[in-house]
C-alpha positions as CSV (number, residue, x, y, z in Angstrom):
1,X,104.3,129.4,76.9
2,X,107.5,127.3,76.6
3,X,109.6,130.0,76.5
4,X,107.6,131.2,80.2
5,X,107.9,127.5,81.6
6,X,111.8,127.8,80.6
7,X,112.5,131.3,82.4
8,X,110.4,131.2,85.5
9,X,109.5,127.3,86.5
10,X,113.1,127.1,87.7
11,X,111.9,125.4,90.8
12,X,109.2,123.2,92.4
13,X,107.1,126.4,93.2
14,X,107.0,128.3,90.2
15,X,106.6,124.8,88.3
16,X,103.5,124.8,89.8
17,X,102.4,128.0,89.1
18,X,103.2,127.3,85.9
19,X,101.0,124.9,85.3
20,X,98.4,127.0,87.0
21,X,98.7,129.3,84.7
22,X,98.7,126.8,81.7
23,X,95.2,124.9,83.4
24,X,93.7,128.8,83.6
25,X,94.4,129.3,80.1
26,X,93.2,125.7,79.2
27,X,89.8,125.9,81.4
28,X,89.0,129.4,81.5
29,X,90.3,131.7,78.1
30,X,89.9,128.6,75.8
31,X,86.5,128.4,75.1
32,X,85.4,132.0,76.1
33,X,87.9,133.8,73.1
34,X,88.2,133.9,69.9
35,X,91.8,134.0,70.2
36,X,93.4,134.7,73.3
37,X,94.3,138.4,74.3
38,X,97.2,139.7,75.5
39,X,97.9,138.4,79.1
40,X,100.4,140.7,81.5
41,X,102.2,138.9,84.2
42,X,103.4,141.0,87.1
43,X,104.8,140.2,90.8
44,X,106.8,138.1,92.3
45,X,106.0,135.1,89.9
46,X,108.1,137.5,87.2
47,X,110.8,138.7,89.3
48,X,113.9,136.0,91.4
49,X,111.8,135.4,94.4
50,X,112.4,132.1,95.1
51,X,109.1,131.0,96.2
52,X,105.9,133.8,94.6
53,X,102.7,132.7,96.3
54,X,100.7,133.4,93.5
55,X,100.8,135.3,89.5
56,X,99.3,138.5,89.2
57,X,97.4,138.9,85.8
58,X,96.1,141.0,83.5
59,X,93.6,139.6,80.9
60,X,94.2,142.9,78.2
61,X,90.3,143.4,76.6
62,X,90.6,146.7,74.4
63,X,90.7,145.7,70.6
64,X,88.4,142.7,71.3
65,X,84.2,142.5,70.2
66,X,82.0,143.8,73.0
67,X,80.8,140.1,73.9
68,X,84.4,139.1,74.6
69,X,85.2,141.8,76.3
70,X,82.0,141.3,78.8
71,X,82.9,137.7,79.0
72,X,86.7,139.2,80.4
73,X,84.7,141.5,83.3
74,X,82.5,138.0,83.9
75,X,85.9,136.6,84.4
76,X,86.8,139.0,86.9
77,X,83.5,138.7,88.7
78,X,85.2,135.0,89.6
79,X,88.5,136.6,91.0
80,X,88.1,134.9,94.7
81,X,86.9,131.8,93.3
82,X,89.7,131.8,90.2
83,X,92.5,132.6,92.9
84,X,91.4,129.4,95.0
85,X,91.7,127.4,92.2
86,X,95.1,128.8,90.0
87,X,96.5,131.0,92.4
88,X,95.8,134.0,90.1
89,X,94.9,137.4,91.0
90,X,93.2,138.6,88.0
91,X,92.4,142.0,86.3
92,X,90.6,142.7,83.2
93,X,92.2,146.1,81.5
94,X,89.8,148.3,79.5
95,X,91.3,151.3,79.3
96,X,88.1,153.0,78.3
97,X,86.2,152.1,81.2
98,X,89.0,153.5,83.4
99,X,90.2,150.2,84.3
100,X,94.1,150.7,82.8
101,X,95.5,147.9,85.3
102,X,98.7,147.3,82.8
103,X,99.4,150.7,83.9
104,X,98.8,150.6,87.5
105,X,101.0,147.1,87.8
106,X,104.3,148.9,86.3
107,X,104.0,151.7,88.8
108,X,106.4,151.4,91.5
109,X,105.2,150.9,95.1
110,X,106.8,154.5,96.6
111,X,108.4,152.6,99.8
112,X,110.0,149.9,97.4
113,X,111.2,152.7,95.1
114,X,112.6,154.6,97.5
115,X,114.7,151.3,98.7
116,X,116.1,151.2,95.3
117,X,116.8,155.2,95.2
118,X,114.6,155.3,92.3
119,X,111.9,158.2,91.1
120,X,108.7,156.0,91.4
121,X,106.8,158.9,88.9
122,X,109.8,158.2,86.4
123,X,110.7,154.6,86.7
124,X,108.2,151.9,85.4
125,X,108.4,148.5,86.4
126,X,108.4,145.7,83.9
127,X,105.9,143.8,82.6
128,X,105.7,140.3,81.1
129,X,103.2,140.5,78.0
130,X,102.1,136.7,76.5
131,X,100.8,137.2,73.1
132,X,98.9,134.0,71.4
């Protein structure tokens, strides 16, 4: 998490998310895991805008014991109330149940990609993956 807080809480904005993201971690994922899965950040909070309103996440579930993984989709059940509180839009990602949201985050927006004169079904975006 340091090495997060060092690269993108370069101001008071993303300071803030920061510690958002830290409090989510510390109230939500704590006591629910075992040990915490893989997180992916995407969005503005992971690019140079100045000022991202909020951090797009996705909680990773494959790999984890079928209790965990329900307690991840519980988690998401919570989105509105866990994006007034931390400014997270969370997305549990279990690729078996068709919900491969890693995937649908690195795809370009087709507008935006053709801004940049890149091939959005070539291109990925990418990702920031916190491991524990």
């Amino acid at each position: 998490m340091s090495e997060v807080e060092a690269a993108l809480a370069w101001n008071e904005q993303r300071r803030r998310l920061t510690d958002s993201l830290q409090a989510f971690i510390r109230d939500e994922l704590l006591d629910r895991f075992t040990t915490i899965p893989p997180l992916v950040l995407d969005g503005s909070y992971v690019t140079s805008e100045e000022h991202p309103a909020n951090i797009n996440l996705v909680i990773e579930l494959q790999g984890l014991p079928s209790e965990q993984q329900w307690e991840g989709q519980m988690l998401y059940v919570r989105n509105a109330e866990l994006f007034g509180t931390y400014n997270i839009d969370m997305r549990p990602s279990l690729e078996r149940l068709g919900q491969d949201f890693v995937s649908y985050f690195r795809s370009w927006d087709p507008k935006k990609a053709l801004e940049k004169e890149l091939d959005c079904q070539l291109v990925k975006k990418g990702l920031l993956r916190l491991m524990s």
